[in-house]
N, C-alpha and C positions, 0 to 999 in steps of 0.2 A: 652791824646795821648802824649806819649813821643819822638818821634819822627816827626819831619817836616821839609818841604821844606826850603833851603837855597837860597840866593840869594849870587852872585858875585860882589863884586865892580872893583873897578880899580884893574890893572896890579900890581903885588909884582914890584917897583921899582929898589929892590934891584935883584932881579933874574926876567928879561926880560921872560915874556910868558908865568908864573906862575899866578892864580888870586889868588886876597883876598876875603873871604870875606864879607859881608855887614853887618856892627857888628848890636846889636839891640838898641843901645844906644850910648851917650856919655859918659857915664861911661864905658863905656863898653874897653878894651885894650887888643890883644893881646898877649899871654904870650910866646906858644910855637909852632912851625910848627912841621911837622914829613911826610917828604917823603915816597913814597910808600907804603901805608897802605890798606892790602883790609880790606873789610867791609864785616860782614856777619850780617844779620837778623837772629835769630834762627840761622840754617843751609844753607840755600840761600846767595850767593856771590854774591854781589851787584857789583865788581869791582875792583878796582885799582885807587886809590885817594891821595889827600894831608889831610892830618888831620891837625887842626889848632886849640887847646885850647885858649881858652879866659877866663876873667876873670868871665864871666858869662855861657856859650855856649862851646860849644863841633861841629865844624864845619868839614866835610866830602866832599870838593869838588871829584866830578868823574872825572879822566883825560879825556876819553871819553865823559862828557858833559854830561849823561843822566839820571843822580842822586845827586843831591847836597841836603846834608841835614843838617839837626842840630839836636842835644840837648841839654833841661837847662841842666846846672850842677844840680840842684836842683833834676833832675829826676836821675837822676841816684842813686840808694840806695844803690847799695855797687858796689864795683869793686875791682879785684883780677887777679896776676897773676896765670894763671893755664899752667900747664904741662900736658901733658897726659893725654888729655880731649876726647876722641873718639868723632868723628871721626876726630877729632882736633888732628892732628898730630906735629903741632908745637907750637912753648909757645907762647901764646897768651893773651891780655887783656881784661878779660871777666867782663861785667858789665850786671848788670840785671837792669831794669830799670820800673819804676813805671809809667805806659802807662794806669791808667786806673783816675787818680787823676787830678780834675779841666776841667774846658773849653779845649774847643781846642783852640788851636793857629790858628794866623793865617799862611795860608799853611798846615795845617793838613790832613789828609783823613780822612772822614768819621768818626761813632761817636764812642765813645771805646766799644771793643769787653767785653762782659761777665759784664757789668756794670747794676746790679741791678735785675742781674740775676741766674740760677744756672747752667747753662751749656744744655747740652743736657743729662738729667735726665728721657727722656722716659715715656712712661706712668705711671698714681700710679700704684703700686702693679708689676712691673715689674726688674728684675735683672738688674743693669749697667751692661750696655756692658763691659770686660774686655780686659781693650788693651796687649799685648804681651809684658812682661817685656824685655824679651831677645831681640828681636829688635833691633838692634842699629842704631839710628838716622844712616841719608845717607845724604852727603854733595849735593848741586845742586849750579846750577846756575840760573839766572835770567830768560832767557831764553824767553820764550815768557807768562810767567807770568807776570800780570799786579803789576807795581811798586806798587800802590794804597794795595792790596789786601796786598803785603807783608809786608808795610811800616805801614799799618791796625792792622794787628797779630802781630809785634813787643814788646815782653816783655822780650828779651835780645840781647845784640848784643856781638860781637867779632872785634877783632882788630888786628890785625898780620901785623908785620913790617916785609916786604920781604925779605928785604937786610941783616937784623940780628935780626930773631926773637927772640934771647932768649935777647940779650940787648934792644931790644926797645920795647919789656913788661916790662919790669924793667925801661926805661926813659917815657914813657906810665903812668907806675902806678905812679912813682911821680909826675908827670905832673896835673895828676889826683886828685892826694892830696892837690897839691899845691893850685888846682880852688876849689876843695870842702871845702880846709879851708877860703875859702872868700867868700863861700853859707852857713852858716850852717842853719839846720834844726832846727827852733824855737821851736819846739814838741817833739825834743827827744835833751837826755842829756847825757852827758858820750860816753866813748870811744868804748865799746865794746870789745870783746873779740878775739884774734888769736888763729889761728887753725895752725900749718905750717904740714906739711910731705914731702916729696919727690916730690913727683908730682905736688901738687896743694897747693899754700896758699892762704887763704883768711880769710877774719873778719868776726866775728859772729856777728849779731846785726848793732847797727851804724857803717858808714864806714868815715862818713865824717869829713874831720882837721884831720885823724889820719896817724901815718907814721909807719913803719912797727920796 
């Protein structure tokens, strides 16, 4: 599960009414905050939050109180700024995130979806169902969906800085790099490969320690 619950510490000192945090460690320091950020799961709008990278962790308070969470940097396998991402209308930083790898934490939901299994594959001898390519994902809100269920299905999330999306996907993904060059992945080697176009850039392969 790559996503779980956060906990709060003390008051930001420096800016009265703001919280920190409760890092997971003593090693642990944070790097960077980032005001106004909502959060989507998949396509579900979790809110309106503080983002606060650390040198391990990836932390999400809700202004509203009703969602604080986290992730390792470790889960996170690649992150990219993307433009033009339907129904993603503004530039945002999108990370996919490896929700199905090791124990759960603690704070998690529930045990990971699709682990050791192959889906809903139907009976033998029967056609998969075909889902509708054309389609296009529909943005929601939380709504009276239970947090647990969506925070469960999590295998990407989005990031949009209100006050100026297209520069805080851009202070986002360095931020980004910054903590993932101080997790790297013992398994995999090299830098991997970029893609750039117009709309969307992102890395093919490893993401992590690398700068664009």
């Amino acid at each position: 599960m790559a996503v779980s619950l956060a906990k709060r510490a003390a008051a930001d000192p420096a800016q009265p009414g703001r919280s920190l945090p409760a890092l997971q460690g003593e090693d642990e320091t944070l790097m960077q905050s980032f005001e106004g950020v909502e959060l989507y799961l998949g396509t579900v709008l979790l809110g309106t939050g503080t983002l606060h990278v650390s040198t391990r962790y990836v932390y999400w308070l809700d202004n509203a109180g009703k969602a604080d969470l986290k992730v390792e940097i470790r889960k996170v396998m690649m992150h990219a700024v993307c433009r033009d991402d339907p129904p993603f209308v503004r530039p945002c930083l999108y990370c996919q995130l490896d929700s199905c790898e090791g124990a759960l934490g603690e704070g998690s939901y529930g045990s990971c979806l699709g682990q050791g299994g192959g889906g809903d594959a139907g009976e033998e001898g029967e056609d998969p169902i075909e889902e509708d390519a054309e389609a296009p994902p529909q943005l929601s809100v939380l709504g009276g969906r239970a947090l647990a269920e969506v925070v469960q299905a999590a295998e990407e999330l989005r990031l949009v800085v209100t006050q100026d999306p297209e520069a805080g996907a851009e202070r986002l993904f360095e931020s980004f790099s910054d903590a993932a060059a101080l997790n790297p992945d013992p398994d995999l080697e090299g830098e991997g490969d970029w893609i750039s176009t117009a709309s969307t850039r992102r890395q093919v392969g490893e993401t992590r320690g690398t700068k664009r």
